[in-house]
C-alpha positions, 0 to 999 in steps of 0.5 A, spaced: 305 244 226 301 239 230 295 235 226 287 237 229 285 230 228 293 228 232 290 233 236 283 229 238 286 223 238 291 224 242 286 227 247 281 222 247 287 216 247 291 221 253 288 227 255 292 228 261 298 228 257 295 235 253 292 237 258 297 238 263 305 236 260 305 237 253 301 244 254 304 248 259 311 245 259 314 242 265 321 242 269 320 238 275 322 235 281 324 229 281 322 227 288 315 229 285 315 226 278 308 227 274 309 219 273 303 216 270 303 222 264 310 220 263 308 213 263 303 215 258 307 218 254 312 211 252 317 212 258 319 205 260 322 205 267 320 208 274 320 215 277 324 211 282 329 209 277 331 216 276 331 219 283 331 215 289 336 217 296 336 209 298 339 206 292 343 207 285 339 212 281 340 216 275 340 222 278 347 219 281 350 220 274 346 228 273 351 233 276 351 240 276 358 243 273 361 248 276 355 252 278 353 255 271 351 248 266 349 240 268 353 234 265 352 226 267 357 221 268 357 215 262 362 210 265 364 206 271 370 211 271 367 218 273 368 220 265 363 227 265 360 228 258 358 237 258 358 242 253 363 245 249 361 251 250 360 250 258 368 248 259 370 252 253 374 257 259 378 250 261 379 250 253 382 256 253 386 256 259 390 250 257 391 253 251 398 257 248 399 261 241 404 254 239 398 249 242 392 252 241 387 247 244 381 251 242 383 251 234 387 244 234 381 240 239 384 236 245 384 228 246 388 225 252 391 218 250 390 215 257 389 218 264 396 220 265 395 226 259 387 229 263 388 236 264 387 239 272 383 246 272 384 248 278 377 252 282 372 247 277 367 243 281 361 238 280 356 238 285 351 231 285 345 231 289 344 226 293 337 228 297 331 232 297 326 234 302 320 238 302 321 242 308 315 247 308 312 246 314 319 248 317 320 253 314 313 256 314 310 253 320 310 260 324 309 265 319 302 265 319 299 271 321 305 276 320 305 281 316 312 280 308 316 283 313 315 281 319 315 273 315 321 275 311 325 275 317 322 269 321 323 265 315 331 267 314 331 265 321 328 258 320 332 257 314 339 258 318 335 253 323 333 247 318 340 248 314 344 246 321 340 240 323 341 236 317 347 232 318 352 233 313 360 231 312 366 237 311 364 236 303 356 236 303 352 242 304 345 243 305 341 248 301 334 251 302 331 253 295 324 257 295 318 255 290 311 257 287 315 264 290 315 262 297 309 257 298 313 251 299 321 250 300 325 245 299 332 242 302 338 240 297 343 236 300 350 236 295 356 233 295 362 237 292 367 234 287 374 239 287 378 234 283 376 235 275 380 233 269 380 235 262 379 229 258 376 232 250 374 236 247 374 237 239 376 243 236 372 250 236 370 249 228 367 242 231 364 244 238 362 252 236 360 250 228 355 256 226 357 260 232 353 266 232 350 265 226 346 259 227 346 261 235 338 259 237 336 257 230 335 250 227 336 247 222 343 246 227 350 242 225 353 243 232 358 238 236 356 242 242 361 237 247 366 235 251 369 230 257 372 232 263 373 226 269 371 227 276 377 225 281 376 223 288 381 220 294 383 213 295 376 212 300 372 215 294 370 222 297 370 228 294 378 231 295 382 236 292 386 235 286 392 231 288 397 226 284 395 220 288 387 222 287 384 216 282 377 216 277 370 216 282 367 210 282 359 213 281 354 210 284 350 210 276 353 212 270 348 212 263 349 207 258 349 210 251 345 209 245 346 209 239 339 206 236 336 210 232 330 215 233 324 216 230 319 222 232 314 221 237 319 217 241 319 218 249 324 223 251 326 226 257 331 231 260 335 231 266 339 238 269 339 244 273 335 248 269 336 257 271 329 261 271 322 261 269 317 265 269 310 261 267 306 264 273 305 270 272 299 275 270 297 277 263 299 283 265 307 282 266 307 279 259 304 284 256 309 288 259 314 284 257 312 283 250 311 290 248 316 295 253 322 291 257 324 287 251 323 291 245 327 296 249 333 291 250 332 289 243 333 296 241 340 298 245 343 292 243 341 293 235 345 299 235 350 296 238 351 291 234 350 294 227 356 299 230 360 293 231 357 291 225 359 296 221 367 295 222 368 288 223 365 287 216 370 293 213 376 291 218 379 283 218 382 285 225 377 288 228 372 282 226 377 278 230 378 282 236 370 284 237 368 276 234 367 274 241 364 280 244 359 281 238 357 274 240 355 275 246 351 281 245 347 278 240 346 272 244 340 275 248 339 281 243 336 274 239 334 271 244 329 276 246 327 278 239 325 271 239 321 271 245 317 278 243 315 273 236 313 268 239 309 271 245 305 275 240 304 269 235 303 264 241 298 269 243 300 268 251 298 274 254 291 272 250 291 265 253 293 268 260 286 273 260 282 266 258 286 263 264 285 269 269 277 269 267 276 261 268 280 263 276 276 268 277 269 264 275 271 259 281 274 264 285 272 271 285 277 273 291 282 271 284 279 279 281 282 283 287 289 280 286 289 282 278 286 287 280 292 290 284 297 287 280 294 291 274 295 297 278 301 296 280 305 293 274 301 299 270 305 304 276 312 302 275 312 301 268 315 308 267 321 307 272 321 298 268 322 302 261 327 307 265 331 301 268 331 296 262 334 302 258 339 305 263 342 297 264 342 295 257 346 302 256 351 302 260 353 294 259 353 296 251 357 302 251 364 299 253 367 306 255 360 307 260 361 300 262 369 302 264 366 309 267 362 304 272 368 299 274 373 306 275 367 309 278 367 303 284 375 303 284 375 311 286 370 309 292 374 303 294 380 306 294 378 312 297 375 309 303 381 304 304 378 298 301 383 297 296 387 293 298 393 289 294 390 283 292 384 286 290 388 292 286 392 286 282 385 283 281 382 289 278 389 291 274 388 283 271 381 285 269 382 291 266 388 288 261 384 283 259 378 288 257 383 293 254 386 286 250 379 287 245 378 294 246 378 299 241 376 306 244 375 309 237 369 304 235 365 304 242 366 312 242 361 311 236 357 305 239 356 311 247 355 316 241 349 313 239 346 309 245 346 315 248 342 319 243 337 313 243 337 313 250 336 321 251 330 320 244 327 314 249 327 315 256 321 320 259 326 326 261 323 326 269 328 320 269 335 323 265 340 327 268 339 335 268 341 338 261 341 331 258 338 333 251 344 335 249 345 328 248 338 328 242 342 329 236 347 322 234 351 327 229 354 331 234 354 326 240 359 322 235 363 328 235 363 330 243 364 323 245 370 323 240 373 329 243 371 327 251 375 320 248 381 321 247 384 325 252 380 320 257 385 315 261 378 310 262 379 310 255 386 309 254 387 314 250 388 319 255 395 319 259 398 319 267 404 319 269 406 319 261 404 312 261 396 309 258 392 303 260 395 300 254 403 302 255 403 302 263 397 301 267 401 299 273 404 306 272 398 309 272 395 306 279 402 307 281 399 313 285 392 311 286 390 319 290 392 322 283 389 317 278 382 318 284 383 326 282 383 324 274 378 320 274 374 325 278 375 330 273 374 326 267 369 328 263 365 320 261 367 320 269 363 325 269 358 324 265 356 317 266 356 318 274 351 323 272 347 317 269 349 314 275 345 318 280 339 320 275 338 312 275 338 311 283 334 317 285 329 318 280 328 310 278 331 305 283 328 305 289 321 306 286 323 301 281 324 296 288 318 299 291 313 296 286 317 290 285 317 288 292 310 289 292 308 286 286 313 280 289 308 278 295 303 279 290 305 274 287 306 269 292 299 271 294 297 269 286 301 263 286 298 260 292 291 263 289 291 258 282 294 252 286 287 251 290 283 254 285 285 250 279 285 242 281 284 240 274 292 242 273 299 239 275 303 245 278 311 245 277 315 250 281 318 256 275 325 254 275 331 256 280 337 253 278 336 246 282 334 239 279 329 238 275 326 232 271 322 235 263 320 231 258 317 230 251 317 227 244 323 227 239 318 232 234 320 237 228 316 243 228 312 248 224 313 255 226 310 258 220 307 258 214 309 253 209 316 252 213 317 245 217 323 244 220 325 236 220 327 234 228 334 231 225 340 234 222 346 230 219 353 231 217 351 232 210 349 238 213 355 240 215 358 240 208 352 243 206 355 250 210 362 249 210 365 255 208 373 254 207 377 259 212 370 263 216 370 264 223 364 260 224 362 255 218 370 253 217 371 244 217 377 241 219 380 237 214 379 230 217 371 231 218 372 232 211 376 226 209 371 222 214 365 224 209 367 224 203 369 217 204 364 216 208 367 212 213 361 212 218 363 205 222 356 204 226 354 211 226 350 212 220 344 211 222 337 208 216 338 215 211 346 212 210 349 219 215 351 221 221 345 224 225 348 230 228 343 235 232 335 233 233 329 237 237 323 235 242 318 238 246 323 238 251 322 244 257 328 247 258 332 254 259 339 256 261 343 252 266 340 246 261 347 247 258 350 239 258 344 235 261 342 228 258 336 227 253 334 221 256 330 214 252 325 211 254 328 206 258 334 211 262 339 210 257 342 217 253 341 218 247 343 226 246 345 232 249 341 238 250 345 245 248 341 250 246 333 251 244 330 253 237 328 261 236 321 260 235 320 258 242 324 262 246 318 265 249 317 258 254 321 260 258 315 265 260 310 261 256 311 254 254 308 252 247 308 245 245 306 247 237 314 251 237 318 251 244 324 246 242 330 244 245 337 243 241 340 236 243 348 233 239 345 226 238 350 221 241 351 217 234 354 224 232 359 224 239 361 218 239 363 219 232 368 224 232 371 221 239 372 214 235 373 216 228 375 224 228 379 223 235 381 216 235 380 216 242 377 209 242 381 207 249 374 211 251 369 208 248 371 201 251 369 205 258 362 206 256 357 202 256 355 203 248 347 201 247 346 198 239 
């Protein structure tokens, strides 16, 4: 926790920094760096130097990877530098049961052995343009509908008068929820090659366990290399394509870090919602998270329940236990540190200081008052019903066939989209076991019928109260059910022929109509779309204007503060300080971690805690070579007061003076909340520190061909 005497001396010493930066967060635009804080806070280089259209900046190293996560290029060669978890499909693809790349790792030994994985794209930016004039110029006046389509309009205008090349596109992204807009101009890069990555016990150590928590031991990367043509453009892949020439690439350092240091974070971070009213918060805290948090738990503890007693199904299901519980923690996370941050109290306190300067500020909380209080019944309903039917497979199935039927029978289910299906449902029946998610609907459903106001559920849906007796009709309605692959057609199942199963699509339509789980959940199905959805969308739609009218409200009513727009997945600029934390009472977490560590875990043989032979070897002769750092170890992860969220997957930590010195991949628990309400006193972000990096790839891998790539900062 911070000290009250840091507290004040850092408040006469730097008042902006605690009063804006380090205390509401902060993902920025780089066009509209906050500079002078940054400053402040030790950053050594210009705004200029991290982004500048005209000439090399860092932003030409920052890369969007393949639409979902960041990575940045740390050679004049096009090396890429991302997460683990964010190429992990590229892993798995090249993977074979004789050479598991997943288990073993993989580490090219020279250009000729990097792997091409066909659909992978890089996208840089190479300008940005407020073009809010543009875009909102002829609106004024006009009702949200009326705007709505003018500003469609005006989009498709300014997006054509941008001259790009066949690899450029322009994108036109809203911020402050419609108040101003911006242009992107990217360039996309089609030629992505695999270079490294260490073995999944290495890469994903501590998986689903240490998942959102710190103290965390995690080698959380990997390396691809960008491929252009001849001319150094953007080119599909090709043999005769050679290793991009960027216009910058990040120097790497190994220096040791020391807390308080300046740090900042450079990606592409997804969505925030800081802006709102104390009133959504609530909500959120209170109603829609919890109820999440209370499908996801039964689910888990089911899964739960047979993974520990069965060895096979642990395998099976290790996966999609993982990613169920990912936001299952997230959330809980979220719930705690929004009560214990007291966010919706600070917002009250914020909303009354609005008010105090801008009277017209109470009419808008006032409606939004009524409003989120109106649309909470159908927001309840709505959170359970999609967390429902996306955690009992055999409904999530129902869902998929329900849309198969409608295609087919409306002549839209052409060959190519039928072999897709088929692909997907093969690899869903892969690691299904339709006995165990019998069980997992059975009780879902009864806490679905037990929570959800009956004026929103299906008629007769009461039956579904009693967990016991749905455990025995789910049975029953499961083993003669096709969907489930238990049930058959044609004399063959999912399992044993499922190309016979579609062989007549009239006949497998007629079945599923009359399955009884069909049945059942397009029950569901209807009940949520005629007695929830569209009301649900008409309190959204009004309390998104709303929003656009409050954002705007704060923006001219509060000239003490720095605003950033919330996050939607363009490039943005966060900084802070190397920094522990204190999350509770009498519990202090250091802001390094160390290979130690990882022995300190290692469980011989476990899914999650297991370590190869040769780290091992590496430790216990401790053969650290320039990686060690002042304690003697190798520093593995460390945290800051970064602001970050997802899509920050892969994004460089950034010293003082621009070079990397970690790689950002998860946030700690306790902080989850910033998303919604950033605290400098317990929202974290996770970085693998570059000692730990360049550690396994030159002791663990000897892939030291690499290293000579890079421009290494000792």
């Amino acid at each position: 926790m911070i000290n009250k005497k840091n507290i004040l001396l850092a408040a006469v010493i730097f008042p902006a920094v605690m009063a804006f930066g380090q205390q509401y967060g902060g993902m920025w635009i780089p066009t509209e760096l906050n500079e002078k804080e940054m400053k402040a806070m030790g950053m050594k280089i210009s705004a200029k130097q991290i982004f500048d259209p005209a000439k090399p900046s860092i932003k030409d190293a920052v890369v969007q990877f393949d639409g979902g996560c960041t990575a940045e290029i740390i050679s004049p060669k096009g090396l890429l530098l991302t997460n683990h978890h964010c190429g992990y499909d590229n892993i798995q693809s090249h993977s074979t049961v004789e050479n598991d790349l997943l288990a073993n790792g993989f580490w090219a030994k020279n250009m000729g052995e990097e792997l091409p994985n066909p659909g992978v794209t890089v996208d840089f930016v190479l300008d940005i343009k407020d073009v809010t004039g543009q875009i909102l110029g002829n609106t004024k006046n006009l009702d949200a509908k009326q705007a709505e389509q003018v500003i469609k309009n005006n989009i498709d205008v300014v997006s054509k008068s941008f001259k790009t090349e066949p690899h450029q596109k322009v994108i036109i992204r809203p911020m402050y929820y419609g108040n101003k807009y911006y242009a992107y101009i990217i360039e996309t890069f089609k030629d992505i090659r695999m270079v490294g990555a260490p073995p999944s016990s290495i890469g994903k150590f501590g998986s689903d366990t240490d998942n959102w928590v710190f103290p965390r031991h995690t080698g959380d990367f990997m390396m691809f290399r960008i491929y252009a043509d001849k001319n150094n453009k953007p080119a599909e892949y090709s043999k005769d394509n050679v290793p991009y020439k960027p216009k910058h690439f990040l120097p790497v350092s190994i220096k040791d870090k020391k807390e308080g240091d300046f740090t900042f974070v450079f990606g592409f971070p997804g969505r925030t919602t800081e802006y709102l009213p104390s009133i959504a918060v609530e909500k959120i805290r209170t109603e829609i998270d919890p109820a999440m948090i209370d499908v996801r738990d039964v689910a888990l503890k089911t899964l739960d329940e047979k993974m520990r007693a069965d060895q096979a199904t642990k395998i099976k299901y290790a996966s999609k236990y993982a990613s169920v519980a990912n936001y299952w923690k997230k959330w809980k996370g979220e719930v705690e540190g929004l009560t214990k941050s007291d966010a919706v109290g600070k917002k009250q306190h914020y909303e009354q200081s609005l008010i105090a300067k801008n009277p017209e500020v109470k009419t808008t909380l006032d409606e939004f008052n009524r409003l989120y209080t109106e649309q909470s019944p159908y927001a309840l309903s709505r959170a359970y019903y999609s967390e429902v039917i996306r955690n009992a497979e055999t409904l999530s199935l129902a869902n998929n066939f329900y849309n198969f039927a409608n295609a087919a029978e409306s002549g839209k289910m052409d060959a190519k989209t039928l072999e897709n299906f088929k692909n997907r449902l093969t690899e869903i029946y892969k690691n299904y076991d339709p006995e165990l998610d019998a069980k997992v609907t059975a009780k879902v459903l009864a806490l679905y019928a037990n929570r959800v106001q009956p004026q929103f559920l299906p008629s007769g849906f009461e039956q579904y109260k009693d967990v016991n007796r749905n455990l025995q009709t789910i049975e029953e309605l499961s083993k003669n059910s096709v969907i489930t692959g238990r049930g058959t057609l044609n004399g063959a199942t999912m399992y044993s022929g499922i190309d016979k199963v579609f062989e007549d699509q009239n006949s497998l339509v007629q079945n599923l109509k009359n399955d009884p789980l069909m049945k059942l959940f397009t029950s569901m199905r209807e009940s949520y779309l005629t007695k929830t959805d569209g009301k649900y969308a008409e309190y959204q739609k009004q309390i998104d204007v709303l929003q656009k009218k409050y954002m705007a409200q704060q923006m001219e009513t509060d000239k003490n503060r720095t605003f950033y727009p919330d996050a939607n997945s363009t490039l943005r600029v966060t900084y802070g300080e190397v920094k522990g934390s204190n999350p509770k009472d009498a519990l202090y977490y250091g802001y390094q971690t160390h290979l130690s560590g990882v022995m300190e875990k290692y469980v011989p043989g476990d899914y999650e805690f297991d370590v190869p032979k040769k780290l091992i070897d590496l430790y216990n002769k401790k053969d650290y070579g320039i990686y060690k750092n002042s304690t003697g170890d190798v520093p593995v992860n460390f945290t800051a007061t970064n602001h970050t969220t997802g899509g920050n997957s892969g994004s460089p930590a950034l010293d003082a003076n621009g070079n990397l010195i970690g790689l950002n991949f998860d946030r700690q628990w306790e902080g989850t909340m910033s998303d919604i309400n950033f605290d400098p006193r317990f929202s974290r972000n996770i970085m693998v520190d570059t000692k730990y990096i360049l550690f396994i790839v030159d002791k663990y891998a000897d892939a030291k061909w690499l290293l000579n790539e890079m421009k290494i900062v000792k």
